[in-house]
N, C-alpha and C positions, 0 to 999 in steps of 0.2 A: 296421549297422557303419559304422564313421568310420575314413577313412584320413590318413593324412600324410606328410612326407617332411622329413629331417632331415641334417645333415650333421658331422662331427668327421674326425677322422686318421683314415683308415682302418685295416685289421687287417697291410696290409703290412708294417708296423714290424718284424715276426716273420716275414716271410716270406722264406726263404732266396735268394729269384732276383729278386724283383723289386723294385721300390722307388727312390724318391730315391736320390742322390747319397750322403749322407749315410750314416754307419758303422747298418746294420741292427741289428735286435736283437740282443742277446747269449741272451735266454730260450731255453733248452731246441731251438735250431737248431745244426746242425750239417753245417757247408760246407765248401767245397775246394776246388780249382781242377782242370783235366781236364790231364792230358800230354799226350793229343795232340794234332795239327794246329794247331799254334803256327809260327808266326814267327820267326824266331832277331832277338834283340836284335842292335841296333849299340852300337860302342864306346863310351865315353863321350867326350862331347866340352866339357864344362865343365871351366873351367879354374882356378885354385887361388884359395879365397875370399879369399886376404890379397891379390890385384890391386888395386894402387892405382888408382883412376882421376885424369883427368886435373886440376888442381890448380883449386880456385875461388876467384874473389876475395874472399870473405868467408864465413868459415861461419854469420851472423848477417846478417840482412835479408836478404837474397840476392830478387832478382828469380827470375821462373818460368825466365827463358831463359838464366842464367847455373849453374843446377843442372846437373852435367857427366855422361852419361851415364854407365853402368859401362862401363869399355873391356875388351875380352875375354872377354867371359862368353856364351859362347854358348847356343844354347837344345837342350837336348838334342829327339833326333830319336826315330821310332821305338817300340822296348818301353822305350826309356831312359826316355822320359817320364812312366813308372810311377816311377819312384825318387829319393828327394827327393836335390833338389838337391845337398845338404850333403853327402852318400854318392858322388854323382860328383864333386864338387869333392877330396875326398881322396883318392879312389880314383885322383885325373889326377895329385895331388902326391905320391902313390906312384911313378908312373911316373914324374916330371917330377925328384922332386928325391929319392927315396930313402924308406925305409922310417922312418927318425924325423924327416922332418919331417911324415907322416902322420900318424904317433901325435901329436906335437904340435897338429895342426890338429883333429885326432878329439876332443884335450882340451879344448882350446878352445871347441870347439863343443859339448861337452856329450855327445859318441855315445858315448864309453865310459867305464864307471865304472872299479871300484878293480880285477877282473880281467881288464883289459884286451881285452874283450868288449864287440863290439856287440849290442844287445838291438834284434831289429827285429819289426814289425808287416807282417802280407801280410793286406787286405783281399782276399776274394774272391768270384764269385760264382756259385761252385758248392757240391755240396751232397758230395760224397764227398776227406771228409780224407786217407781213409789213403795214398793214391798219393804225395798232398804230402809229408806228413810222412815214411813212406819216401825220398824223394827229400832232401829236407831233409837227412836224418842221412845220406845216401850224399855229401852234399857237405861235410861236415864240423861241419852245424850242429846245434843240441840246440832240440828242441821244448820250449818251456815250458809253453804252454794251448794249448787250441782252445778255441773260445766263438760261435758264433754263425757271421757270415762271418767270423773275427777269428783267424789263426793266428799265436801267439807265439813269436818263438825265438830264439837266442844263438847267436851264432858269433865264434869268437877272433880280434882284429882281425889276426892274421898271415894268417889263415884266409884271412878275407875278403879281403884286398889282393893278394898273392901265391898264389892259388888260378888255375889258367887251365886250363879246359875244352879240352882240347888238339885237340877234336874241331871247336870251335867259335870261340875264342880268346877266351872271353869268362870274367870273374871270377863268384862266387856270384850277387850282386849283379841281374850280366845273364840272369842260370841261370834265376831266380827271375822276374824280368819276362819271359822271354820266352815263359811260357805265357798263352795268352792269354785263361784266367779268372781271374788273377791283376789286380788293378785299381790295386792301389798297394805298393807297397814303402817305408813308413815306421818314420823312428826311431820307436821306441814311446815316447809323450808319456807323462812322468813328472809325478807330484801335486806339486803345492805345498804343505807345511804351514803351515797359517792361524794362528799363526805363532810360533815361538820363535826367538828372536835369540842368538847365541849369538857374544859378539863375541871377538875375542882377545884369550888372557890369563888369559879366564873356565873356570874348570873347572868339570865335571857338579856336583859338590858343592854349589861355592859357590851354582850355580841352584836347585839342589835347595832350600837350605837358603831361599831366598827364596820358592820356591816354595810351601814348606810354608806359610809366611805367608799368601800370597795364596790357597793353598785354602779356610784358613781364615775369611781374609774371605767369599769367594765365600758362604759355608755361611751365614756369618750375616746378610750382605746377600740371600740369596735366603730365610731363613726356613727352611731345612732345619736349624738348630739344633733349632728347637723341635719339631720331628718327634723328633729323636731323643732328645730330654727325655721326648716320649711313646710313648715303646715303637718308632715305626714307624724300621724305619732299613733296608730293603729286602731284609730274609730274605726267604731262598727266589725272589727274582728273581738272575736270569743276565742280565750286558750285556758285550754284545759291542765292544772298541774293535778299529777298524781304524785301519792308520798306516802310516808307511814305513819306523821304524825305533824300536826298544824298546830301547834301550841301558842297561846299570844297572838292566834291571829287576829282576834276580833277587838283590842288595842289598837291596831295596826290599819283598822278601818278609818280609809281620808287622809291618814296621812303616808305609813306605808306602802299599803294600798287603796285599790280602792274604793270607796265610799260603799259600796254592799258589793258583797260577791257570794256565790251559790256555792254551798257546801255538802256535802253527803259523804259518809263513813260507810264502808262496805265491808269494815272488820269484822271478827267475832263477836267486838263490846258493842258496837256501835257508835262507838268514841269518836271523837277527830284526832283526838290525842286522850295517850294516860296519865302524864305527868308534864309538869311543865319546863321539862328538859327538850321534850322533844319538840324542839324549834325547826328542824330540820325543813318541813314543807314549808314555813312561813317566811324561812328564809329565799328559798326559793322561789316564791309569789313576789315576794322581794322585788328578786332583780328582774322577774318578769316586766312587770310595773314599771320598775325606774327604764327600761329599754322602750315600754309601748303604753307610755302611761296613761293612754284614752283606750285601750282594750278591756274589755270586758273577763272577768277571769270565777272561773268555776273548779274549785277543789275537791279533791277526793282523794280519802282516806284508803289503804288497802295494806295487806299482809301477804293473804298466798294469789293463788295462780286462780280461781273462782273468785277469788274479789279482784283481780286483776280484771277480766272478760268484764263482769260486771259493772265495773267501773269504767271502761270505754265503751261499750254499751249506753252507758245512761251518757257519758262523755259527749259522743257522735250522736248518737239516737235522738236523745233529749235536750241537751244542752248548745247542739249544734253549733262544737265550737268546731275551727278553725287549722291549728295547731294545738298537739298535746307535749307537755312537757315533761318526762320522769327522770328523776334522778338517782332511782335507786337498780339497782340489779339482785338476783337470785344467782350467786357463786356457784358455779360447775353442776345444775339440776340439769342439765341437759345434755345433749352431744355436744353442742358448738360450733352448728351448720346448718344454723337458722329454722331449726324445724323445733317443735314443743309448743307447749300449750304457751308459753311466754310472747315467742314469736308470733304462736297465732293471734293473740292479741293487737298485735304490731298489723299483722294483714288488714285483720277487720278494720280498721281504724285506715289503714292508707287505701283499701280497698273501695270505703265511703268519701277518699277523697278527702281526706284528713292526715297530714304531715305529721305523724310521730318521731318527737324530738327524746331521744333518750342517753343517758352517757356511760362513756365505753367501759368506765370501771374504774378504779383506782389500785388494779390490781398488778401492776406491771414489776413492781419488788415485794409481791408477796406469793409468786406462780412458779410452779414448778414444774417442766414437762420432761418426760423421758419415757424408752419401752422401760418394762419390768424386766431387768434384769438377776441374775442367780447364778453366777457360776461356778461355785462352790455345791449347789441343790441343796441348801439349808433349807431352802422355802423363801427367805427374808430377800426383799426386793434392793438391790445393790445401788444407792445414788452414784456412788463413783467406785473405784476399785475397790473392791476392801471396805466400803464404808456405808453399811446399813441402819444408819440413823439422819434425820435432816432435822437440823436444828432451827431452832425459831425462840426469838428472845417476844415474849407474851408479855400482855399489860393486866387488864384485870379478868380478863376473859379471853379464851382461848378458842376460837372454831376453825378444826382442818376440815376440809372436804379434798374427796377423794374422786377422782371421775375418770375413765378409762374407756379405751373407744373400743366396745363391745355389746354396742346398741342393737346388733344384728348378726347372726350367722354363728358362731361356734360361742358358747356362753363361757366366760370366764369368768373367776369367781375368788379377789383379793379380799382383806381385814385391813383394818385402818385401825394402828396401835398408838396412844401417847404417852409417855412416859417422863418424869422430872427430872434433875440433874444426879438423885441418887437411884435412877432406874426403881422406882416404883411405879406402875402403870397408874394413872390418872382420869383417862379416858377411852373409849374400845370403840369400834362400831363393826360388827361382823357378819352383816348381811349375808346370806345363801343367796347368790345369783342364779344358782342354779334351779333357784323355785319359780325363773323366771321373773325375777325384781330388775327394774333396772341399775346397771354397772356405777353405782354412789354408794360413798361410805362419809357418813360426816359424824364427828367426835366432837363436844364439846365440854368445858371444863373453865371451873372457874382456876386460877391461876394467881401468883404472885407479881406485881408488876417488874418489869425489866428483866425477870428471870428466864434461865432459857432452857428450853423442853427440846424433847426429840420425838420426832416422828418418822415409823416405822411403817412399812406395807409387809403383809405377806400373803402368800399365794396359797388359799384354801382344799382342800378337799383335792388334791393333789397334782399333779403338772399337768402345766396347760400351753395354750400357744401365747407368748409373750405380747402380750397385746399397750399399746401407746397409753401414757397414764399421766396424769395430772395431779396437780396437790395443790389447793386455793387456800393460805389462810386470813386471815383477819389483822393481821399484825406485821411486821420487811420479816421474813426469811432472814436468818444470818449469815446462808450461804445458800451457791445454787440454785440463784434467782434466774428467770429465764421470763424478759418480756413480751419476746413474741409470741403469739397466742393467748395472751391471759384476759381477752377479753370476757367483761362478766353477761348476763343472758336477760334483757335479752339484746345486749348489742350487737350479737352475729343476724338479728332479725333482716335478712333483704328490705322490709321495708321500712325500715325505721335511717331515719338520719341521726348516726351517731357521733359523738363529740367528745376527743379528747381535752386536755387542758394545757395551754399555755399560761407562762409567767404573765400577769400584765402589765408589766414594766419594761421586760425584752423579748417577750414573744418565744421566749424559753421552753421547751417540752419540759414539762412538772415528771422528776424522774419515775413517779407513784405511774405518771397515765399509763393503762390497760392499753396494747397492740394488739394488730391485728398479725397475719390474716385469721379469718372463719376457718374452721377446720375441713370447710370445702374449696378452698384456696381463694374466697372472695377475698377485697383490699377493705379494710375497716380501720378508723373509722374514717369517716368521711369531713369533719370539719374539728377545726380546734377551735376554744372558744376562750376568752380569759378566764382566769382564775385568782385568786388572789392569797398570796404566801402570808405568812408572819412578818412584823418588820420589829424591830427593837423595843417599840411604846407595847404593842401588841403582845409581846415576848412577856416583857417586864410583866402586864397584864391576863396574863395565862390563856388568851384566845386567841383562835385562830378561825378563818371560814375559809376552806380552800379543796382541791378537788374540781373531779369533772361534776360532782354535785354542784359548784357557781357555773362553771362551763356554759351547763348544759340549758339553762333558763335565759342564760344571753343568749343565744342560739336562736332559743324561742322567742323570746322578743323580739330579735330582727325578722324571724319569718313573720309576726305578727306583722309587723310596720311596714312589708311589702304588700301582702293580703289586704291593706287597710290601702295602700296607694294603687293597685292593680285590682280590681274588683272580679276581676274574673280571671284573676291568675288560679294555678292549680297546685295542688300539692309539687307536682314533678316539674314546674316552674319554678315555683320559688328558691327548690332545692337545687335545680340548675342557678338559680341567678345568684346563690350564696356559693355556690361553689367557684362560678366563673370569677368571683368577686375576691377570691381568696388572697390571701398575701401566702407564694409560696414558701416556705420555709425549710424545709428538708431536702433530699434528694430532688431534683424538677418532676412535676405530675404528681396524681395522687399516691401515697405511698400509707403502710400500715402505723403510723407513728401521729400525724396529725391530716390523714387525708389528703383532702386539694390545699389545706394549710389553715390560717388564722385566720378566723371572722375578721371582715370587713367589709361594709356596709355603700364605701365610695360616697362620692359625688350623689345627691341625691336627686339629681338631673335623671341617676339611670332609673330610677323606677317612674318616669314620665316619659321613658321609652318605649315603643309602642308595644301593647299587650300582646298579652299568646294571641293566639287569635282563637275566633270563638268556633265553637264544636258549630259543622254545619247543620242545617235547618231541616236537611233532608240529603239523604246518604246520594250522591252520583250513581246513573244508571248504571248496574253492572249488565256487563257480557254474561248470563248466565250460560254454563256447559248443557248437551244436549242431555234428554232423557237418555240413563243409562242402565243395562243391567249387568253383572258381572256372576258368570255363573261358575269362574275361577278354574275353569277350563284348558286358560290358554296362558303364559305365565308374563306374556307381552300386552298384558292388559291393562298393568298400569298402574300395581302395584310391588314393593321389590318383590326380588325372588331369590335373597342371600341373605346371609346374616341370622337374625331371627323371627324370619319372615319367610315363607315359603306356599307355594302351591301344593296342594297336597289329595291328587282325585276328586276335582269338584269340590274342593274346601282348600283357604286360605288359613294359615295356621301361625298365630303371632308368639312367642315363646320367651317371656324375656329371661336374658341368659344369669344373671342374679337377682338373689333376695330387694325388694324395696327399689325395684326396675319397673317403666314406665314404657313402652316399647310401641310404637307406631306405625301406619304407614297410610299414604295419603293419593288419591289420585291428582291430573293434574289443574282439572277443569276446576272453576269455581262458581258456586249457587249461592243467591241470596236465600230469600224463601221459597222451603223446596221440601217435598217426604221422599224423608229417606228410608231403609228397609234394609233389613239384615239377620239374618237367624248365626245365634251362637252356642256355643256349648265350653262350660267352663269344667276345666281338670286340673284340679287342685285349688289353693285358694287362693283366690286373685280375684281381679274384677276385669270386667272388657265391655267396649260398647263404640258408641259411633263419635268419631272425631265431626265436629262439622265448622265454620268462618273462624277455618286457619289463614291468619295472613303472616304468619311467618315460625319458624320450629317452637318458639317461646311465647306462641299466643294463640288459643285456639277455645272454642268451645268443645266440651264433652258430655254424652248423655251414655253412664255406664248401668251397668249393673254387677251383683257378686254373686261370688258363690254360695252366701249365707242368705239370698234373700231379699236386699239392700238396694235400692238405686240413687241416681246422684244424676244431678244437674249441674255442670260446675263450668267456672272461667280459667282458663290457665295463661297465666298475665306475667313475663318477669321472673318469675321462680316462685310464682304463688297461686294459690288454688282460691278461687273466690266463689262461694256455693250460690248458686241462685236455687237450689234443692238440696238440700243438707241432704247427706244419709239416711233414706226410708226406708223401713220393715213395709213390705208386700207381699198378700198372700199368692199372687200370681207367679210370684218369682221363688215359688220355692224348690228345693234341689238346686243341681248344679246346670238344668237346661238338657234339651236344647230351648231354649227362650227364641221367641219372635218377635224384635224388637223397633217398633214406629217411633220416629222422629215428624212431627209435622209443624214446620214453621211458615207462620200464617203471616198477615198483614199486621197484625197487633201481639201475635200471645207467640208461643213456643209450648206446645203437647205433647208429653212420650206416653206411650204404652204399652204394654208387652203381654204376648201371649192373648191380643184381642181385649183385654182389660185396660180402662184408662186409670195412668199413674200419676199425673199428675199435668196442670198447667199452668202457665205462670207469664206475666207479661214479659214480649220482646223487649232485653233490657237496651237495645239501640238498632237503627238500622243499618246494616251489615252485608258482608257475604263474606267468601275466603272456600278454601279447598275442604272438601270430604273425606271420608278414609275410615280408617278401625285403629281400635287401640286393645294393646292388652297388659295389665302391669299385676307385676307379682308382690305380694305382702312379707313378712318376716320369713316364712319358711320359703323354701323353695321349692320347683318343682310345677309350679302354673304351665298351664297353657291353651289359648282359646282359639277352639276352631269356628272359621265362621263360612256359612252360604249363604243363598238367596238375596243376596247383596241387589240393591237397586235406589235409583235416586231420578224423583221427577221435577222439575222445575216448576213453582207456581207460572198459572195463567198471568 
């Protein structure tokens, strides 16, 4: 037997308690925060975001030591420092100057929409909702999702300002922070759609009526005319568009689209849309249509990251569509290396075997990367030598987001400042990372059109290690634009096919498309798709519809009209046959600018080429290895014995060497169905348990447990965790072990349980085998390590 050891994300991603900084998984967990033995919040003591600070001599060249600090903006204290900034700066000009210069400041800044409702986010990091959400609706507010650690909810901004806990003196706001598994109290970060422009003056019509054009083009520049000349035009496939708002779709029924199609709103309102600007998903269902126009299509409305889940949930679940199509993205909420509740949305969905089509952003002249720099030690983050402001010429609204790679291991902790051309501060966001929030700052501000602001970082609560930083806005940057990396989220997802934009007239890279790579050096995206520019008639006419928002629905249309010509193609087919089919365009091979290159669709001979072939009927007889027991004795038995992996006096001891590390090792033989056997003991926080039908380092089954109590069932497919047992509270598993843990896989089911207690079973999701072994991964802190004995593995009769 040959052993090894190997390393990737570990399985925490999905584990309800433990883990990175960063927003946990959304898949199939379900958390809470506890009420008791909390803290009472202090007051807020941030002061109103429109504070001018003190006047500068130039908003242009400006030296590092004439940049004027913010005067009066204090740092909040306490539970306060769960709550973004922008929430106590209103909440103080509630107090300070009255109830409508609130709502003004509220609008301003983007916290509340058209029914004068703030929509916020409570990361937490506990595991039982119901207490919260009781509490929630006892304070005036309405639960929207749960998801994950991730509870959604609305409350009426009179609610929330003029609300005072008489027992405590504190508003919702402090209600909410001051339990102390409550982690953050955030506006919920709303999508961007990639992109329709919709300028003044322009009605839905007149876009529409342009739009039908540019479908058209789309069809016959990607080659899906001639599919539909031969029969294939994607009967019998269902695709799913998600969006923010469906305005005029149901005009549009018979002749834009088609004749009925399924709808569902997973927003706050319940709406499909608020107002009848936002054409944005109908335009989208659009070109879906006009590419696969016998497909069947099913819409859904969404906002955060809980109506996201939700809506591919009912998407796959219920709707059994096919292909999903989005067009919008969530600007720098994440790392940017495919992991966040975004992505995991993306898993679930390719997981069931469902092709999520999504587009790469439109952010490639509006991104900014660099470390933080200071070398002067003013605090203020240096863009170039000497030059601690980045300009940006704003339209009518203003949003920077700030994102910085400090997801894990030593916490660092910037502000995100904006200021106008006469350096009066505008908009602030000042988060405490150090309360454990994740590393985002986003500012927003209404603004004067074509005028040009500066935006500032500085580095909080005192020097830290210079950590890689980003700046996302809404509007080209006027300088120190940088496209590589500005992909939006969740187009770093591994499982999503994502789609930049080409001209569709010359196959031109649209200078706006978002690049890759992932900030884990994957190549994204993967396909370009058309898009459609402004022309002269259109000019004159004030509209435009262009972005990887048109891209991204041709895309999906073509995967419709293979699925509808190949009945038993698979996600990971169709996506090979669009890529094979590419027209390359950039450097030769896939590259970070448009992929394998420009949809096209060919000869429609090739999808009458012969299909995948079908999953067989019954697995080939495996060679199962003998019964074994390993009592770790000997260090030639067959698993490594270097690295982070060692023998250690009758125990084998896995150790992985950093934070958010996944660490293994495997013997050589292979068992189909077989019980397996192992006693662990977990030191520090992490999780460990039995690897078992590895057929290769990036695909294996796991049956873990943790150190809080927790077990998990899961697939590790690709770079992606697929739960067949989400993360369970067990009283058997409590402490940190030693635990004695059974794997028994049967003819039909798959049973673990530990410590003599059955935890759970679940049907064999196929028949299988592959190699056995141990796993041990560590979560955000460091410091794990799982020893294990009594190791043994029988082979069914």
């Amino acid at each position: 037997m040959t052993g090894h050891t190997s390393n990737h994300r570990p399985p925490h991603t999905t584990h309800p308690r433990e883990g990175s900084r960063r927003v946990l998984a959304l898949i199939g967990l379900i958390l809470a925060l506890v009420l008791g033995g909390c803290s009472l919040a202090q007051s807020p003591t941030a002061t109103p975001r429109g504070a001018a600070s003190p006047a500068a001599t130039a908003a242009e060249a400006r030296t590092a030591r004439t940049i004027p600090t913010p005067a009066g903006l204090a740092t909040p204290t306490g539970a306060d420092r769960k709550i973004d900034t922008v929430l106590l700066d209103i909440a103080q000009t509630y107090q300070r100057q009255g109830r409508q210069a609130a709502e003004q400041e509220a609008r301003d800044s983007g916290v509340i929409g058209p029914n004068d409702e703030i929509r916020l986010t409570l990361v937490l990091t506990s595991n039982d909702t119901k207490p919260v959400t009781d509490k929630i609706a006892a304070l005036g507010g309405k639960v929207v999702g749960v998801s994950g650690n991730l509870i959604d909810l609305t409350v009426a901004l009179d609610v929330a300002l003029s609300y005072v806990n008489t027992a405590t003196g504190q508003n919702i706001l402090q209600d909410l922070a001051a339990f102390e598994t409550v982690r953050e109290v955030r506006v919920t970060p709303t999508p961007e759609p990639k992109e329709l422009v919709f300028p003044a003056g322009a009605t839905p019509a007149a876009l529409r009526s342009q739009l039908a054009a540019a479908a058209g083009e789309g069809v016959a520049r990607s080659g899906a005319d001639g599919w539909h000349a031969a029969g294939l035009t994607g009967k019998g496939v269902r695709v799913g568009i998600i969006d923010g708002g469906f305005a005029g779709y149901e005009a549009l029924l018979g002749q834009g689209l088609p004749a009925r199609v399924a709808a569902r709103s997973f927003t706050a309102s319940g709406a499909l849309y608020e107002d009848e600007t936002e054409i944005h998903g109908a335009a989208c269902a659009e070109i879906v249509h006009a590419m696969a126009p016998d497909a069947d299509l099913s819409l859904a409305a969404v906002e955060g990251a809980t109506d996201l889940l939700r809506a591919v949930r009912w998407l796959v679940d219920e709707q059994r569509v096919q292909v999903i199509s989005m067009s919008l993205g969530w600007d720098g909420q994440t790392r940017g290396d495919g992991t966040g509740p975004f992505a995991d949305a993306v898993a679930y969905a390719r997981g069931k075997g469902v092709l999520f089509v999504t587009a790469a952003g439109n952010e490639a002249d509006k991104h900014y990367a660099g470390a933080f720099t200071d070398a002067d030690g003013n605090g203020w983050h240096e863009f170039a030598p000497g030059k601690e402001s980045l300009r940006v010429r704003a339209g009518a609204a203003l949003q920077v987001v700030l994102n910085w790679d400090a997801w894990a291991g030593e916490q660092v902790n910037y502000d995100l400042f904006v200021y106008d051309a006469s350096d009066k501060l505008i908009a602030s966001s000042r988060n405490d990372q150090t309360a454990g929030r994740d590393p985002v700052e986003i500012a927003r501000a209404r603004t004067a059109a074509n005028a040009v602001y500066q935006i500032r970082v500085r580095q909080a609560g005192g020097a830290g290690r210079a950590a890689p930083l980003k700046i996302i806005t809404n509007t080209p940057l006027a300088e120190l634009a940088s496209a590589a990396g500005s992909l939006t989220v969740p187009a770093d997802a591994p499982g999503a096919l994502t789609v930049g934009a080409i001209n569709v007239r010359d196959d031109r890279l649209e200078p706006y498309s978002s690049q890759g790579p992932t900030l884990d050096g994957r190549t994204k995206p993967d396909l370009a798709g058309p898009t459609v520019v402004s022309t002269a008639s259109t000019d004159r006419a004030g509209r435009k519809f262009s972005g990887t928002s048109a891209a991204t629905p041709h895309v999906a249309g073509a995967a419709a009209l293979l699925f509808g010509a190949q009945p038993r193609a698979t996600a990971d087919t169709v996506q090979q046959f669009l890529q094979e089919g590419a027209k390359d365009l950039e450097e030769p091979g896939p590259e970070n600018k448009t992929g394998y290159g420009g949809l096209r669709l060919g000869d429609p001979a090739r999808a009458a080429g012969p299909p995948p072939a079908a999953p067989p009927t019954a697995a080939a007889p495996l060679a199962a290895g003998p019964a074994f027991a390993d009592p770790f004795t000997d260090p030639a038995s067959g698993l490594a014995a270097t690295g982070e992996g060692r023998y250690d006096s009758g125990a084998y001891r896995l150790t992985p060497s950093a934070p958010n590390r996944a660490t293994w090792s495997t013997y050589g033989a292979r068992y189909a169905d077989a019980r397996i056997e192992v006693t662990v003991r977990l030191d520090g926080p992490g999780a460990a348990g039995i690897v078992f039908w590895q057929t290769a380092p990036a695909d294996y089954y796991l049956f873990a447990v943790s150190a809080d109590g927790f077990y998990q069932v899961t697939h590790f497919q690709n770079g992606r965790w697929l739960d067949l047992i989400p993360w369970t509270k067990h009283p058997a598993l409590a402490g940190a072990g030693p635990h004695a843990l059974k794997l028994e896989i049967g003819a039909g089911a798959i049973a673990v349980s530990a410590n003599g207690a059955a935890l759970g079973t679940i049907p064999k999701p196929a028949a299988g085998g592959g190699a056995v072994g141990l796993l041990a991964a560590s979560f955000a802190r460091p410091g794990t390590s799982a020893t294990f004995t009594k190791f043994s593995v029988t082979p069914a009769p």
